[in-house]
C-alpha positions as CSV (number, residue, x, y, z in Angstrom):
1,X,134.5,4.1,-51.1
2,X,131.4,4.8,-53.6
3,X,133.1,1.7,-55.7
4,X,132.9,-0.6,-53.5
5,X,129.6,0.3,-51.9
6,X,128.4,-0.2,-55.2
7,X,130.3,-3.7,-55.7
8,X,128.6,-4.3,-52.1
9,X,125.1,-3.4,-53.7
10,X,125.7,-5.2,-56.6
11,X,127.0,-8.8,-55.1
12,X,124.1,-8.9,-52.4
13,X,121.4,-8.1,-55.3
14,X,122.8,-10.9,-57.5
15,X,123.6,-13.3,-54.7
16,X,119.6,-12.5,-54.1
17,X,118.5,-13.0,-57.7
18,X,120.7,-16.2,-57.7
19,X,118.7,-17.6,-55.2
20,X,115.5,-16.6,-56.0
21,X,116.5,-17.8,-59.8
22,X,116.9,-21.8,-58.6
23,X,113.8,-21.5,-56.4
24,X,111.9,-20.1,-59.3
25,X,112.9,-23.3,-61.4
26,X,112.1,-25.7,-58.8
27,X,108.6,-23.9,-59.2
28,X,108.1,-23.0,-55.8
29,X,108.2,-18.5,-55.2
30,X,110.9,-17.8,-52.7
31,X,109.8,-15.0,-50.6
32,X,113.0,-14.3,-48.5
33,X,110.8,-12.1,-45.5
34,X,108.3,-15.2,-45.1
35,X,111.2,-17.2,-44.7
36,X,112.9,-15.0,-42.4
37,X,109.4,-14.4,-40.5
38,X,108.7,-17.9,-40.1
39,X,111.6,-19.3,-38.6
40,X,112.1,-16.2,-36.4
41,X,109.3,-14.3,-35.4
42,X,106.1,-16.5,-36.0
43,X,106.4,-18.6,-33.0
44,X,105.8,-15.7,-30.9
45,X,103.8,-13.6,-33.1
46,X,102.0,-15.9,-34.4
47,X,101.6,-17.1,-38.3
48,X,99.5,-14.5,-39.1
49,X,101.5,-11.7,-37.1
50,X,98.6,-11.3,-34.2
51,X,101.0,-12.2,-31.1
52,X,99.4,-15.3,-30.8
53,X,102.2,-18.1,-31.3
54,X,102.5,-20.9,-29.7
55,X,105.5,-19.6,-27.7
56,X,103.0,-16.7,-26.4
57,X,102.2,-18.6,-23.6
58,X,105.8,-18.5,-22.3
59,X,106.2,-14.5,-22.3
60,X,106.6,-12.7,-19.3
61,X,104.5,-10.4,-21.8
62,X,102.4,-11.0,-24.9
63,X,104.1,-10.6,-28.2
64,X,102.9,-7.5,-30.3
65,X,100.2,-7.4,-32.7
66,X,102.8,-6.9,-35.9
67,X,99.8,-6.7,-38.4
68,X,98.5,-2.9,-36.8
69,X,102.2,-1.4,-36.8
70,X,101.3,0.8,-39.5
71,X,97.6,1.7,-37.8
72,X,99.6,2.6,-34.9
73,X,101.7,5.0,-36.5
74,X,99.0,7.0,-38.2
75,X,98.6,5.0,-40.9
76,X,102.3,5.3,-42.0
77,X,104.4,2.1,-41.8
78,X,107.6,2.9,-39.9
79,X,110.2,1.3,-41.6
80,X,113.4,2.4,-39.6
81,X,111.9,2.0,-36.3
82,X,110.8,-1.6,-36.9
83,X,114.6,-2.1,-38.8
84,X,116.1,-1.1,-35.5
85,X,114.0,-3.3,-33.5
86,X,114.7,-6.0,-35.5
87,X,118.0,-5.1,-35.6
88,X,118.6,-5.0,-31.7
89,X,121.2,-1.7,-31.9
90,X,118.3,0.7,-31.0
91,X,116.9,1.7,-27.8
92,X,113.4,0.7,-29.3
93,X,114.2,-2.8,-29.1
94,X,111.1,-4.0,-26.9
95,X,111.7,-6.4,-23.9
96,X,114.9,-8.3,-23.8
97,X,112.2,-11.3,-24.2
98,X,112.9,-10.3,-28.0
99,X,116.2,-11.8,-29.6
100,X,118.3,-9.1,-30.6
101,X,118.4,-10.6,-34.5
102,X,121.3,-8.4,-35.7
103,X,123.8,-10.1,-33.6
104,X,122.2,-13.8,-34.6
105,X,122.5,-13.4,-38.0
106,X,126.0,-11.7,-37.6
107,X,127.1,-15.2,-36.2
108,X,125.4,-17.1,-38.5
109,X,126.9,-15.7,-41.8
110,X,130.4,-16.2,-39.9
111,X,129.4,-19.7,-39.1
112,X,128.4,-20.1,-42.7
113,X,130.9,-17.9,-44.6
114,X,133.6,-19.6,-42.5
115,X,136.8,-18.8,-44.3
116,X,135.6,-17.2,-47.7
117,X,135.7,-13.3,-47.3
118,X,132.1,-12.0,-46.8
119,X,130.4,-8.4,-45.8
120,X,128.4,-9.1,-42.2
121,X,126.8,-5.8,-42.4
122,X,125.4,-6.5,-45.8
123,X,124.8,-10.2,-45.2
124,X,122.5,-8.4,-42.1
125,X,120.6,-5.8,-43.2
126,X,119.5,-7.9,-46.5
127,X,118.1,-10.4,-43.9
128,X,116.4,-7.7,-42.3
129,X,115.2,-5.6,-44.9
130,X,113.3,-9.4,-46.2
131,X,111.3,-9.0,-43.2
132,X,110.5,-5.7,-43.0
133,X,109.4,-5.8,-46.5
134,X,107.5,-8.7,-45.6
135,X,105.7,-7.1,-42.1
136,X,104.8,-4.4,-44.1
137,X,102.7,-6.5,-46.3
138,X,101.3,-7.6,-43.6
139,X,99.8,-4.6,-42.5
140,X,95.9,-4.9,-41.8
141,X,94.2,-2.6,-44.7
């Protein structure tokens, strides 16, 4: 079990470093939680993470400010509540306005992985963990 949570470990970090490798040739930094944020999250919350996207408008309630979530939380950024919200499993989740992102990625690494043998849960929580990392950075100071 320990072997092959290492294996696990290992593959997603070099499947990440792989990636970020080509990206770096091309000259252009990949930042995997921008990426993740910007297709996601910023047409609600807004580019700058303020709850003020273009979608905003549409909400039965305004999008968070994501940029005070540390503020909020006595100046402590809280990591595993914002994982589970991403996530969708917890009871934290927000409105159901919100996708529940765990399940969307969960299809789309079966839609991509198609019939090559693949870990879901890791192919997940390395797409959320990018954007958490990336929503803490950016907290306001």
């Amino acid at each position: 079990m320990l072997r092959s949570t290492i294996l696990k470990g290992t593959l997603v970090a070099a499947g990440i470093a792989f990636c970020s490798a080509s990206f770096a040739q091309k000259g252009a930094p990949m930042d995997l939680g921008k990426r993740e944020y910007d297709s996601n999250c910023a047409s609600c919350h807004g580019a700058d993470g303020k709850g003020n996207g273009p979608a905003n408008e549409f909400l039965k309630r305004s999008a968070s400010d994501l940029t005070t979530l540390a503020k909020r939380n006595g100046g402590v950024f809280p990591v595993a509540r914002v994982y589970q919200t991403i996530e969708g499993a917890g009871a934290a989740h927000g409105s159901r306005e919100m996708p529940i992102w765990g399940r969307d990625y969960q299809v789309k690494a079966a839609e991509y992985y198609m019939d090559v043998p693949y870990d879901a849960e890791a192919y997940v929580r390395t797409r959320i963990l990018a954007l958490v990392d990336y929503l803490n950075r950016l907290q306001a100071k």
